[in-house]
Structure formats: C-alpha cells, structure tokens
C-alpha positions, 0 to 999 in steps of 0.5 A: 298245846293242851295234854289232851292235845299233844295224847292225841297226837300220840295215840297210834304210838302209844298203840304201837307201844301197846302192842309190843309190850303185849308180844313181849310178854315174861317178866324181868329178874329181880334186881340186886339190892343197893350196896348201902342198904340192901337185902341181906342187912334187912334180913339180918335185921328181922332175925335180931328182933325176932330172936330178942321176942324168943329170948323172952318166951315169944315169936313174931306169931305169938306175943312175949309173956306178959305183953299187953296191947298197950305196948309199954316200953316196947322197942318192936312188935309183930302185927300178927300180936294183934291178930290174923284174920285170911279174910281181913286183917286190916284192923290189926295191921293198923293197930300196930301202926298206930301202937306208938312203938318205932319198929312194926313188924309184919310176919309171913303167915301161911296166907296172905294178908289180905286187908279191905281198906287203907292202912294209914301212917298217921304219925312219923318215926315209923319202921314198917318191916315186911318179911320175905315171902309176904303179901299185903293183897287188896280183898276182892270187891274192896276199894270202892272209892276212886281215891282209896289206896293200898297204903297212905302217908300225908305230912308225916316225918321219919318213916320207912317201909321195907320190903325185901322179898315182899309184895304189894298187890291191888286188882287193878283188873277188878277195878276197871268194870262194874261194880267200881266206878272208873278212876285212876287214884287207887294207888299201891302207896300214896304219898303226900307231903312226906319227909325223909322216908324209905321205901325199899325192897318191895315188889309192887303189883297192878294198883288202880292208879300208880305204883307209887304217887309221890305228892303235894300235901295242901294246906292253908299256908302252903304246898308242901312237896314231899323231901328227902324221899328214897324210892329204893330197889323196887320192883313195880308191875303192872301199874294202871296209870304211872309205875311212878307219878312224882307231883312235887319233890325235892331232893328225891332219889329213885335208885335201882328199880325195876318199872315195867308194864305199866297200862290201862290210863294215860299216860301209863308212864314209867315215870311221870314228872308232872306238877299240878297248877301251882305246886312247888316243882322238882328240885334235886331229884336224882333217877338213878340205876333204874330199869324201865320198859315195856310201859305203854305210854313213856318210859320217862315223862317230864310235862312242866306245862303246869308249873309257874315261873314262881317255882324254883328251877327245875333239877332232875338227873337221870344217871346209869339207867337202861330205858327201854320203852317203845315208841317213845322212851323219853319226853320232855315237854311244856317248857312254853311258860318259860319254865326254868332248870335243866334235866341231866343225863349221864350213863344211861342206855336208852331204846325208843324215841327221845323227844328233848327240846330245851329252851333259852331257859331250860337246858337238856344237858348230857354229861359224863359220870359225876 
C-alpha cells in the first residue's frame, strides 16, 4: 500500500486531529534542561567568555583592542565584531562561522537578527553559542527557493549549536501564498550526513518544512547517514511538515524536547522516522523525555516501507515521553518488505491511537525501565 494510499484513508482523522488541535490553542511551558548539560552551565559558559573579552578592553558588541578579522590565535569571537546590520545580518554571522575559531558567539542585540539567506556550517569543530533572549529570524520575502533553509550543515564533524533562551524563527505562513512557490523543504536546521553534533536549547519556530531534518549525505560511494547526533531540550513550534523527520541515523538521541503544532503538509508529524529508497536506516536511536502534542498528522511516525532489507536492523527506543496527539499518537507501518529490527517502548504516557503491528521479522516490544 502506497503513503498516498494509506494518507488517504486518514484524512478525516488527520482533520479530527486538525480541529482539536485548533481548539486547544496556548502554548506549553518551557521544559527543564537535561541534568548533564543544561542552562545554567551554558550561561556560565557565555559570561567566562565574555569577561575574558572584558579583561582585555572588549565586549561581545565591541571587538578587544588590536582585533583583526583575520582572528589569529583566537579561541572565541563575537558575530556582532563583524558587524549588525536589523535589516540583514546574514554576511556577518557567516564570516564568523567560517573565521576558523572553534567558539562562535552570537550576542543579544537590541533587534533581532534578521538574515535573508542560509547560513552554513562549512567545516567541523564548530560551537555556535546563542545568547539568551536572541533571535535568529528569517527576513521577510527571503527564502525563495524550496529547499532554502534557516541553518544547514552537510557532512561536517565536531560541531554543536546551543541555545538556551534563544530562538529560531522562519515565516512559515509567508511561504505558503504568492510569491513563493509551495514546497516543504524550507527547514529551520537541515542536517545531512553529520557526525557527533549537539543541538540544545533553542526554541524552534514555524519553518517551511521541518523544525529540524535529520538526513542522508549522498555521495558517489555512499549514503552516509548522520551519527552521534543529540537533539537536546528543545522547544519545536509550529512546523509546517514534521517537528522532526529523522531519514537515516545512527546512534541518535531526542532528549527532552517539547514538539508541538505541527500543521500545514503531511504528514505533519512530531516525529517522522522514515528512509528515502536506498538509505541506510536507524540504528540505535533513542526518543527519550520528550513531550509531543497537538500535532495534526502523528505524534510518533515510523514508515519503513522504503527501507531494503540490505539495511541493518531497525532499533529505536521511545522511553519516559508523554505522547499526547490525536487522533492518532503512534504509528508504525511498512513493515511488508520484511523489514527488520524492534521499536521499544518503556515508561511512556501516551493518549490518541496506537497503530503497532510488528511481524515475524520485526518486533514491537514494550518493556520496563532499563
């Protein structure tokens, strides 16, 4: 049976879905941080660095004496050193990321930063650090084409993108009537191929496809899936597509995020697990401490239809989340090319439908606490 098939079959639950989400309205409070990496250490963290800039007759607005663009020997700099422009400040912000200094600070301006194009993470051992109480907003009338997204890294290494207090905002309404052409790629954050990154903290706001995409980097050799990958206490609004869509991944962690509201093109899933033809699958990822709700498609997706039985097994754990998506909260299908693995379920509070049917080669297993 074809997605487009099994979509329709679901469309007047997904409209049900719709409709309650529309009278539920408000918005959730905002989630604590992990107890291994959170706020208070990130905001320690910012402060140690800003005061080293003070120590030598600088800020985070205004470069130390003697500072040149070239950064020599740099451990830290500030975006704001290359300049704030409230109309467009995407020049500066990529000048910083592609300045060769490991750490890559983006200070609280009066206005937000407002960038008019995709800022990319062109090498690996990168630590972007966002202030409390910044925004990084799509400009009006910018990311024309289908694919553009906010923020984009393809087959680097080492790099993370912290956030907490900090915001993420695309103008997902905008993208959807004249002059843009429709499409469903315009992600907040696009990965594709990454390797041991963090993204934490950031609160993540109506994107022209998904929140965050999580995907296959295509060589000539190759898929190469993204590994070692934490998606940590985030707060994802308003998606136009997925909150998530995780393509291919290995050893991926979605900890204590907040997902919600997610509307606007199928199948406006939470989560979305779900390989294109020919890549390589999930292997060891973990969903774990994560709220998701008031989605209009699935709260948790999983369509394996597309995924070869070259693939390795299939492991995905979903563990202490509270699921609360209606009509329909989890789904698991396209198992009918004898796909193989398990999805595992411990502690988790779920309202709306569960649609899990395993086979002699998959198993839906529901445990206790590890």
């Amino acid at each position: 049976m074809s997605r487009l098939t099994i979509l329709a079959r679901f469309a007047a639950l997904i409209a049900i879905g719709l409709a309650l989400e529309a009278c539920a309205g408000g918005s959730s409070p905002r989630i604590p941080a992990s107890a291994d990496f959170n706020a208070a250490a990130y905001r320690s963290r910012i402060e140690s660095i800003i005061s080293q800039w003070d120590s030598r007759g600088g800020s985070s607005i205004q470069p130390p004496a003697g500072w040149n663009r070239r950064v020599p020997g740099e451990a830290a700099v500030s975006a704001a050193w290359w300049g704030f422009n409230d109309r467009d400040s995407a020049g500066s912000l990529q000048a910083a990321l592609d300045s060769g200094v490991q750490v890559v600070l983006v200070p609280k301006m009066p206005t937000p930063w407002i960038i008019t194009r995709t800022l990319h993470f062109r090498s690996g051992g990168v630590e972007l650090l966002l202030e409390p109480g910044v925004e990084i907003v799509a400009a009006e009338g910018a990311f024309r084409g289908g694919g553009d997204s906010l923020i984009e890294a393809d087959g680097v290494a080492d790099f993370s993108i912290l956030g907490y207090g900090a915001t993420l905002r695309m103008r997902k309404r905008d993208y959807q009537k004249a002059p843009y052409e429709k499409a469903e790629w315009r992600h907040a954050i696009s990965l594709r191929g990454v390797a041991r990154a963090r993204i934490a903290g950031l609160r993540i706001e109506s994107s022209g496809g998904d929140g965050i995409y999580v995907g296959t980097l295509r060589t000539h050799e190759a898929r190469q899936p993204c590994e070692d990958l934490t998606l940590q206490d985030l707060e994802i609004h308003d998606s136009l597509r997925q909150g998530v869509s995780v393509i291919s991944a290995r050893r991926l962690v979605i900890e204590n995020c907040l997902i919600a509201g997610t509307s606007g093109a199928h199948p406006m899933s939470g989560i979305d697990f779900e390989p294109n033809s020919g890549d390589p699958g999930f292997t060891d990822c973990v969903v774990r401490g994560c709220r998701i709700e008031r989605n209009g498609g699935v709260g948790l997706l999983l369509v394996l239809s597309k995924l070869g039985q070259e693939a390795a097994p299939v492991s995905v754990r979903v563990q202490d989340c509270e699921i609360d998506n209606f009509p329909i909260a989890v789904w698991l299908h396209g198992l009918e090319n004898r796909v193989r693995g398990n999805l595992t379920f411990s502690g988790n509070t779920v309202r709306g439908m569960q649609l899990l049917r395993g086979s002699s080669y998959f198993s839906v297993v529901f445990a206790r606490k590890p």
